[in-house]
C-alpha positions as CSV (number, residue, x, y, z in Angstrom):
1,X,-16.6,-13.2,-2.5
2,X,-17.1,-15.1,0.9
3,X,-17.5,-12.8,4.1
4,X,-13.7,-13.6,5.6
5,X,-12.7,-11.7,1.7
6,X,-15.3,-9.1,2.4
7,X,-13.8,-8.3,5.6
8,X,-10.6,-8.9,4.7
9,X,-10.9,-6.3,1.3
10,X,-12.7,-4.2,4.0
11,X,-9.5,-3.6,6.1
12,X,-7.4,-3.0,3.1
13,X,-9.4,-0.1,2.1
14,X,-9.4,1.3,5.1
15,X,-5.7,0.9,5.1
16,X,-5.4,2.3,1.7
17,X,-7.8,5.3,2.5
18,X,-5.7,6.1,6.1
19,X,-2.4,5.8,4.1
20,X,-3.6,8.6,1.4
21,X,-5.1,10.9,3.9
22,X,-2.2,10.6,6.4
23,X,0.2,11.1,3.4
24,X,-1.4,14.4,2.5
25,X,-1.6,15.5,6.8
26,X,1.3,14.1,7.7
27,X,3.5,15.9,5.0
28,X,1.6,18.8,6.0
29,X,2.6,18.6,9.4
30,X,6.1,18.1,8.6
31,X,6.3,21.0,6.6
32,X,4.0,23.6,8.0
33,X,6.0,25.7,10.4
34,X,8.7,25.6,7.9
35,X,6.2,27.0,5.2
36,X,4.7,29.7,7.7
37,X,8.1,30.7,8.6
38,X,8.5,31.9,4.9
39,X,5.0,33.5,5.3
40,X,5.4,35.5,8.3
41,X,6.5,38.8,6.8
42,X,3.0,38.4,5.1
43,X,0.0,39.5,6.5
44,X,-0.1,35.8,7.7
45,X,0.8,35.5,11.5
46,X,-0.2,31.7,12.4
47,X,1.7,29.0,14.0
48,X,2.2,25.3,13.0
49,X,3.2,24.8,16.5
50,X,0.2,26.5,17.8
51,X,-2.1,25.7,14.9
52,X,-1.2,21.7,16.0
53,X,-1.5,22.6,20.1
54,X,-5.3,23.2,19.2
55,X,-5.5,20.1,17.0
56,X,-4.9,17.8,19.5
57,X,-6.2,19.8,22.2
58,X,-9.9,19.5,20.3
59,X,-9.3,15.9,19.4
60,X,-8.4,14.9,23.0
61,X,-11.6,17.2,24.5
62,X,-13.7,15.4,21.3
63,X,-12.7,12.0,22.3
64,X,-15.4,12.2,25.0
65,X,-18.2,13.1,22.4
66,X,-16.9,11.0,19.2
67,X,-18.4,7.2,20.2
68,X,-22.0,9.3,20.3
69,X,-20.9,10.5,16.8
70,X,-19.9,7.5,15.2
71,X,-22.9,5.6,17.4
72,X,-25.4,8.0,15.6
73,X,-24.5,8.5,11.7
74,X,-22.2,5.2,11.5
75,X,-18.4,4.6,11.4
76,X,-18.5,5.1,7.2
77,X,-20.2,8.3,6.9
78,X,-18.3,9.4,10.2
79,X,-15.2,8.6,8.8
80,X,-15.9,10.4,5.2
81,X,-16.9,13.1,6.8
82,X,-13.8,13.5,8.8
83,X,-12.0,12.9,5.8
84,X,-13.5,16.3,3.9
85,X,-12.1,18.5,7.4
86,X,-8.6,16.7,7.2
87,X,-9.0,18.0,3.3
88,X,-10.0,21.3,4.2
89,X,-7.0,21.5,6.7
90,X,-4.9,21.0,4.2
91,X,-6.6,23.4,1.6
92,X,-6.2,26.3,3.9
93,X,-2.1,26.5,3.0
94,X,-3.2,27.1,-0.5
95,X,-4.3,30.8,0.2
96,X,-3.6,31.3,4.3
97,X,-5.4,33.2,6.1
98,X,-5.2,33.5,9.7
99,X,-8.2,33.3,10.9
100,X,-8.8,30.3,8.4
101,X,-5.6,28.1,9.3
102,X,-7.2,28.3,13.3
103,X,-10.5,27.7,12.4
104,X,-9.5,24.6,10.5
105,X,-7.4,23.3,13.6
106,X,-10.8,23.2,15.4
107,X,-12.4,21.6,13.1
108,X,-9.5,19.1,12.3
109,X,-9.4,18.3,16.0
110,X,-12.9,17.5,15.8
111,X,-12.7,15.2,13.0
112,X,-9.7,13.1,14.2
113,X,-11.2,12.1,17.1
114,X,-14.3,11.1,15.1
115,X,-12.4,9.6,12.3
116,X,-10.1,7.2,15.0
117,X,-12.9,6.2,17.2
118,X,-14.9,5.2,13.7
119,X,-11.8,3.1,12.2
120,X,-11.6,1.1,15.7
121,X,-15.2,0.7,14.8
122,X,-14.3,-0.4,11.4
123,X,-11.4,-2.6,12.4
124,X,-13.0,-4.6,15.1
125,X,-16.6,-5.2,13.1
126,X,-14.0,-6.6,10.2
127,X,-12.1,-8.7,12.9
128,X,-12.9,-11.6,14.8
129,X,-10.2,-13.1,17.7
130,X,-8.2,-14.9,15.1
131,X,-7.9,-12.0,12.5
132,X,-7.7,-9.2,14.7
133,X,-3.7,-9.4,15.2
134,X,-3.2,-10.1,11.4
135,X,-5.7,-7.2,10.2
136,X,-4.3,-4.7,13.0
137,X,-0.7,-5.2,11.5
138,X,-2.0,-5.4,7.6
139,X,-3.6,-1.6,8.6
140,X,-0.8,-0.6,10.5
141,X,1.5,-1.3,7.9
142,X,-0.4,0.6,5.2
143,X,-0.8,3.5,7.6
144,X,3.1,4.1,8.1
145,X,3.5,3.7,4.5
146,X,1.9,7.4,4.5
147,X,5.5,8.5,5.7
148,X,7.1,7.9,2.2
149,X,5.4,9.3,-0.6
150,X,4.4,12.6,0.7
151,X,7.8,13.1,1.8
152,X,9.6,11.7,-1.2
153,X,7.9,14.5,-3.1
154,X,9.0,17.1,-0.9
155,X,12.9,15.9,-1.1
156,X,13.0,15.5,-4.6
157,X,10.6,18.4,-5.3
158,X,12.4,21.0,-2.8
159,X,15.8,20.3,-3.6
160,X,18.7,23.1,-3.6
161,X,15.9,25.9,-2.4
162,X,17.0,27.9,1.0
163,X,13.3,29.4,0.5
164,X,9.8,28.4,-0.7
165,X,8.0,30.4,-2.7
166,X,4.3,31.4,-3.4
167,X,4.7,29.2,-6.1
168,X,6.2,26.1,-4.3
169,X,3.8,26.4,-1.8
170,X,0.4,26.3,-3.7
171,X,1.7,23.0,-5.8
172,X,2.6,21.4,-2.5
173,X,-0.8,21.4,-0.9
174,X,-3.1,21.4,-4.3
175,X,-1.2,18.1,-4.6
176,X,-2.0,17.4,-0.8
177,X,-5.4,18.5,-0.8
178,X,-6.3,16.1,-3.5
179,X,-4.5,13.1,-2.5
180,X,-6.2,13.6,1.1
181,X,-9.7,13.9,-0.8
182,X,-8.6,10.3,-3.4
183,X,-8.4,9.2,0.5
184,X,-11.7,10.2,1.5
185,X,-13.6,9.1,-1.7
186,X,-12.5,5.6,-1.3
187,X,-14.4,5.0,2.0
188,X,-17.0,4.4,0.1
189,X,-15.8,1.0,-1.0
190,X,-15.7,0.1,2.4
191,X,-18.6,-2.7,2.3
192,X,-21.3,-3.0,5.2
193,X,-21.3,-5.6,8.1
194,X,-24.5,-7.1,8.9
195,X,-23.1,-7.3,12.2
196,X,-22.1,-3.7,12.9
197,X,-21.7,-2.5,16.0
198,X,-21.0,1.0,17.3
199,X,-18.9,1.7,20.3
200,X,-19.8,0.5,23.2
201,X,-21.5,-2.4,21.9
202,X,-21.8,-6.0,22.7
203,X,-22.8,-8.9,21.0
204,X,-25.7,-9.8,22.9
205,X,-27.3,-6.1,22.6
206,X,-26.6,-5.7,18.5
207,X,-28.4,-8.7,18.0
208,X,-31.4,-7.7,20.2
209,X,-31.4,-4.1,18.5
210,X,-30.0,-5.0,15.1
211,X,-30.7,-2.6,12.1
212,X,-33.2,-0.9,13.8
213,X,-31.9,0.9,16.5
214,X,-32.9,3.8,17.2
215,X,-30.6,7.5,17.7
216,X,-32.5,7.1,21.3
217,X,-30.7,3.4,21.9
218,X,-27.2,4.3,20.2
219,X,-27.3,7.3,22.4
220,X,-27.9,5.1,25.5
221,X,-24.9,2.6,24.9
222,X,-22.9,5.6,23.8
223,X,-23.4,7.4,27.6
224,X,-22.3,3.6,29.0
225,X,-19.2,3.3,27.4
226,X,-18.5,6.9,28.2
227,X,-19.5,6.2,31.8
228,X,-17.6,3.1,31.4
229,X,-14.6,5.3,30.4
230,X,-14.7,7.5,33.1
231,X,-14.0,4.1,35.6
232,X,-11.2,2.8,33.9
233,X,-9.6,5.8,33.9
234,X,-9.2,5.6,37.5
235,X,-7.8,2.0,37.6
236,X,-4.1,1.3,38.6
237,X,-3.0,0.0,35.8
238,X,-4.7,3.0,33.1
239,X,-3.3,5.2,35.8
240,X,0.4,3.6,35.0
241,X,-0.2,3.0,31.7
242,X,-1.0,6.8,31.2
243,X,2.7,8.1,31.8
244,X,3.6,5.4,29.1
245,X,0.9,7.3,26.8
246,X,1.9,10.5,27.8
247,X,5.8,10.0,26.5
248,X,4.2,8.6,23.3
249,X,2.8,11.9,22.7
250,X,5.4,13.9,23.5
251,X,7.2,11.9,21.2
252,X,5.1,11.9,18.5
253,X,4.9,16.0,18.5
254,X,8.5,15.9,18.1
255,X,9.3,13.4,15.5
256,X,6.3,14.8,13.4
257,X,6.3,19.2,13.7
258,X,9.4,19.8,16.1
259,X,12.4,17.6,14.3
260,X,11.7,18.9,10.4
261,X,11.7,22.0,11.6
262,X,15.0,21.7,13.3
263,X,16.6,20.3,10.5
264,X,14.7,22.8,7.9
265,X,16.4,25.5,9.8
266,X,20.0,24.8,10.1
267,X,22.1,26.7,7.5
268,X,24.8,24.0,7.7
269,X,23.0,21.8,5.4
270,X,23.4,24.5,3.0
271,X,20.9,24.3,0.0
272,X,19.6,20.8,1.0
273,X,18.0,21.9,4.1
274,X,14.8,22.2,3.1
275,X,14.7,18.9,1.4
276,X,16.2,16.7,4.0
277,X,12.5,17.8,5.8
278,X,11.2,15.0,3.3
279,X,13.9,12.9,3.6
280,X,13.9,12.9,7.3
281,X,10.0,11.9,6.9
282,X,11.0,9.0,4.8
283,X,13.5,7.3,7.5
284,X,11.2,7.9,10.3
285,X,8.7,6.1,7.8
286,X,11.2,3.6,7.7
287,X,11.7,2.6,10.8
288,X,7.7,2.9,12.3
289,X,7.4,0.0,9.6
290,X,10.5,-2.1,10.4
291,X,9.5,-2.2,14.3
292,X,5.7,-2.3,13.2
293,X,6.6,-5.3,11.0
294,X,8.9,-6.5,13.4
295,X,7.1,-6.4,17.1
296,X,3.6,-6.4,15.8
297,X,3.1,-8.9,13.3
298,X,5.5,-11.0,14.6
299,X,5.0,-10.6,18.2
300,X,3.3,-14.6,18.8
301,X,6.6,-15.4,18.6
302,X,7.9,-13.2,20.9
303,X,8.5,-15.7,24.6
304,X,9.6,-12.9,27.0
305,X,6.5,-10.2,26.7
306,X,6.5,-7.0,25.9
307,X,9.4,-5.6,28.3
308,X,12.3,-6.3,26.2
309,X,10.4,-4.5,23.2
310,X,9.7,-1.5,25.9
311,X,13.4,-1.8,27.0
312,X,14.5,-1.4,23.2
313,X,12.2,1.3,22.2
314,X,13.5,3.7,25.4
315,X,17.5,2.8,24.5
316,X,16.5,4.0,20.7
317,X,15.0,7.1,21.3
318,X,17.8,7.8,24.5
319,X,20.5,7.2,21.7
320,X,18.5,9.7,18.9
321,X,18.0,12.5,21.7
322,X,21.6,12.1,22.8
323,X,22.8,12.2,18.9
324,X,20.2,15.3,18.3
325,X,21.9,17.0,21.2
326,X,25.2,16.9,20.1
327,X,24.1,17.5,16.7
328,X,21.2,20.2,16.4
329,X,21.8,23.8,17.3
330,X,19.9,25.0,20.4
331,X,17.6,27.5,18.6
332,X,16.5,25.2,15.8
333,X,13.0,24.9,16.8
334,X,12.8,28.4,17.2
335,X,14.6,29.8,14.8
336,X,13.6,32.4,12.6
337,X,12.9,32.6,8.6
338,X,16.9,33.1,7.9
339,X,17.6,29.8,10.4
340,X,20.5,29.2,12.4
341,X,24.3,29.6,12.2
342,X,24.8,28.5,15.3
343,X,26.3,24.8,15.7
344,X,25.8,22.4,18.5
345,X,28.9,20.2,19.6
346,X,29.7,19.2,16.4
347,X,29.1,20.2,13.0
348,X,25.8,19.2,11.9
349,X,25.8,16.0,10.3
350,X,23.1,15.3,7.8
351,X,24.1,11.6,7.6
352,X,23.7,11.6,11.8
353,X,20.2,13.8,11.4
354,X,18.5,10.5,9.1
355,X,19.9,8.1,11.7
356,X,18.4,9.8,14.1
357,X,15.1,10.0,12.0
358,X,14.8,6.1,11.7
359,X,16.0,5.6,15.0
360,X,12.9,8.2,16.1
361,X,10.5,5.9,14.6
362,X,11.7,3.0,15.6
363,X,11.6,3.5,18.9
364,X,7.9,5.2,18.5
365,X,6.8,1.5,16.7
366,X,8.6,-0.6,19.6
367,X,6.5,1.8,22.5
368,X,3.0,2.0,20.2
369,X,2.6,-1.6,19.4
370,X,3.1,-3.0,23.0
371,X,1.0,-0.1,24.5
372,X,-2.0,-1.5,22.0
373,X,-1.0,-5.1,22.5
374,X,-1.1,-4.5,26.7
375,X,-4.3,-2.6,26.4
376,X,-6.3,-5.0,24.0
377,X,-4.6,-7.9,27.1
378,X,-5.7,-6.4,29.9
379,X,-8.8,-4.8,29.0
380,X,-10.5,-7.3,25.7
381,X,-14.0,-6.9,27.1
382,X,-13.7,-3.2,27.3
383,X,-11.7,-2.3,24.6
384,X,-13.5,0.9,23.4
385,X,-13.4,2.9,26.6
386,X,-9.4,1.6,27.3
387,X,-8.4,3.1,23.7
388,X,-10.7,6.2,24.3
389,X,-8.5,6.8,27.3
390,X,-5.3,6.1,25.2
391,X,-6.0,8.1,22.8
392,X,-7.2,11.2,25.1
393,X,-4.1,10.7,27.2
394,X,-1.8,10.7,24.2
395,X,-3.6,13.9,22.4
396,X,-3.9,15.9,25.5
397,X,0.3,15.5,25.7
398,X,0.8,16.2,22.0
399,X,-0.9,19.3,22.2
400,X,0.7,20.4,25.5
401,X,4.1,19.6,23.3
402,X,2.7,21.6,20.6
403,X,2.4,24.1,22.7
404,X,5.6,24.8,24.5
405,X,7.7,24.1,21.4
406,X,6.5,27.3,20.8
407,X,8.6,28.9,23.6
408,X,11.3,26.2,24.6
409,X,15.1,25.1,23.5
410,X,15.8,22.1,21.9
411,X,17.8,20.9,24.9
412,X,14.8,21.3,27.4
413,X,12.6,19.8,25.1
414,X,15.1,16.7,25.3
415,X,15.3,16.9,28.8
416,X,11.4,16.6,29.2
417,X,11.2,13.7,27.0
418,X,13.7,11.9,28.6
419,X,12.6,12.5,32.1
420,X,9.0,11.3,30.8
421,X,10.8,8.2,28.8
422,X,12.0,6.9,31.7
423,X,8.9,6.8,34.0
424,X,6.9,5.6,31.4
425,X,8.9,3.1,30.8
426,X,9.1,1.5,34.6
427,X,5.3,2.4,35.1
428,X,4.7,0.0,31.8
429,X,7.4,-2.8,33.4
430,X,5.2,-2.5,36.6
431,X,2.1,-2.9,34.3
432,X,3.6,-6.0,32.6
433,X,4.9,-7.7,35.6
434,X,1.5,-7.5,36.7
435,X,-0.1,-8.7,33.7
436,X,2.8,-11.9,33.5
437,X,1.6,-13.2,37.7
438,X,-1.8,-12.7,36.8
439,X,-0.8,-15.4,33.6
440,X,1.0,-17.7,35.8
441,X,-1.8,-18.2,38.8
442,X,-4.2,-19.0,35.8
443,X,-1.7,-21.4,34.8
444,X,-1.2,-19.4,31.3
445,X,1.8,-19.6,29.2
446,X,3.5,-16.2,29.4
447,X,4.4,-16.0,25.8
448,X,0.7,-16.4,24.8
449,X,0.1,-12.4,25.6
């Protein structure tokens, strides 16, 4: 096999890997707080909504530490590794136990970071300047296919119960816990790069140091692009570009805890409601790889930048909050075991709750691929420390979502995403005009970004 196959069979395991681990995870997600709402009169007394506050709370704390990591033991062992604690995660729903389910959002919050920071790795070592845009959108698409299958179980596997039993809930999650650990094993196939470099990196240094680098040496280049982190961060257009990355994670806690949990807990939907958890997975799945496909892979022939995408993405998710409004009862998120009778301002619509699914993840495609395609622009020779930032900015929100979706109504937690949405979407435009006159006094094509 020549080395452009190599690399090429490289990035579809790593694809292949993400989608089986993220189909176990996600699906957990989507489900948890439904299934510890049936626990609660246990001696269980955890929270998905808290037990996911401290998962991305860790991961966006970890994200300082996790180039060090990968830098030290490599971005393959780092990432099976990670994939044992996301299986471990999982594992815990099997027999939950309190202290267990928190320990393992710790732990899980650990990993992630680790695990992202080591597939960058992975990605860009795999990818030169003409592949990278083809392999980011060949592992893209493979990661969003995570949303079906996981989900497509649960619809077909949960319908017509109002409850899930002991029962229901150990076949779930011994299911899960072994497609996340088929995930894990198959990083092994992932074959080695002469040419690996850790994060932080450049090609002048990994040839000088090559195989033999020391911990001592990885460590040093690690501390730089930390250090080198810490200065971006401060820049004017990271600074704008964070609000952007803040509404992405708001968004993202929503459309992956707060929404199945709404729909899991209307009583309207009579004995479907628990299913149409999976099936609201599935359309969200839908349309994160219809706009993935659409803006990402196709985006060279896209000859007005990234605003029109941006522009899109916010009238999508504007249009699913306003629908969800009218058709989710206030208390959803919060509701207890029994759900909710109450109805919104208009009887819930199950055909209007999967519209608002796909619409949910399309938007979330049309904001995530431009937000990576801006960053990778603006900031190619630092590219580690830029998606270190994004990814801290966007975990940091998540789990401050997490957290008060503990507490607040589903018409505040609308409010807060839309107030977010729309100053993340003119601090991006302010980015990108910015990005477009610094094209045109270089004499660049603006359709070339």
């Amino acid at each position: 096999m020549s080395s452009e196959g190599k690399k090429l069979f490289n990035i579809i395991i790593l694809g292949v890997s993400f989608m089986f681990i993220f189909t176990a995870f996600q699906t957990c997600g989507n489900i948890a707080q439904t299934v510890i709402t049936n626990l609660n009169n246990t001696d269980f007394h955890g929270s998905g909504y808290t037990s996911m506050a401290i998962i991305y709370g860790v991961l966006s704390a970890s994200n300082l530490i996790s180039p060090s990591v990968v830098a030290i033991v490599g971005p393959q062992f780092s990432m099976v590794v990670s994939g044992m604690f996301y299986s471990l995660y999982i594992a815990v729903f099997i027999q939950p136990a309190t202290w267990a389910f928190y320990t393992a959002s710790v732990l899980i919050g650990i990993a992630a970071a680790v695990l992202w920071t080591a597939q960058g790795n992975c990605l860009t070592v795999n990818s030169d300047e003409n592949t990278i845009g083809r392999n980011s959108g060949v592992f893209w698409a493979l990661l969003q296919f995570s949303l079906f299958f996981g989900n497509l179980y649960i619809y077909f596997a949960w319908q017509g119960k109002t409850h899930i039993s002991e029962s229901d809930r150990r076949t779930v999650f011994i299911a899960l816990t072994v497609i996340s650990l088929v995930g894990t094993v198959l990083f092994f196939l992932i074959r080695k790069q002469e040419d690996t470099k850790a994060p932080g990196d450049d090609d002048s240094t990994n040839e000088i140091l090559g195989e033999s680098s020391s911990a001592g040496n990885k460590m040093m280049r690690a501390v730089a692009a930390f250090k080198k982190s810490i200065t971006l961060s401060f820049t004017k257009e990271m600074l704008l570009l964070s609000v952007t990355t803040a509404y992405t994670g708001l968004v993202l806690t929503f459309f992956s805890g707060v929404y199945g949990t709404c729909i899991g807990a209307v009583n309207r939907f009579g004995s479907e409601e628990k299913s149409l958890i999976g099936l609201s997975g599935i359309f969200i799945g839908v349309g994160e790889i219809l706009g993935g496909g659409i803006f990402g892979l196709l985006s060279k022939k896209s000859r007005s930048g990234r605003n029109p995408v941006v522009m899109l993405g916010i009238l999508v998710h504007f249009t699913a909050f306003y629908l969800i409004f009218f058709n989710m009862p206030n208390d959803a998120p919060i509701a207890p075991m029994e759900g909710t009778d109450q109805v919104a301002y208009m009887i819930p619509s199950k055909e209007v709750a999967m519209l608002c699914s796909f619409l949910l993840g399309l938007g979330d495609s049309c904001f995530n691929t431009q937000l990576l395609s801006i960053l990778g622009f603006l900031y190619a020779e630092d590219s580690a420390p830029a998606f270190a930032i994004f990814k801290f900015v966007q975990s940091i929100c998540a789990a401050v979502a997490y957290f008060y979706s503990n507490y607040l109504l589903l018409q505040w937690q609308l409010l807060i995403m839309v107030l977010v949405g729309f100053f993340g979407t003119i601090t991006f435009f302010t980015v990108e005009w910015g990005a477009a006159a610094a094209l045109a006094a270089r004499g660049s094509d603006y359709s070339s970004i």
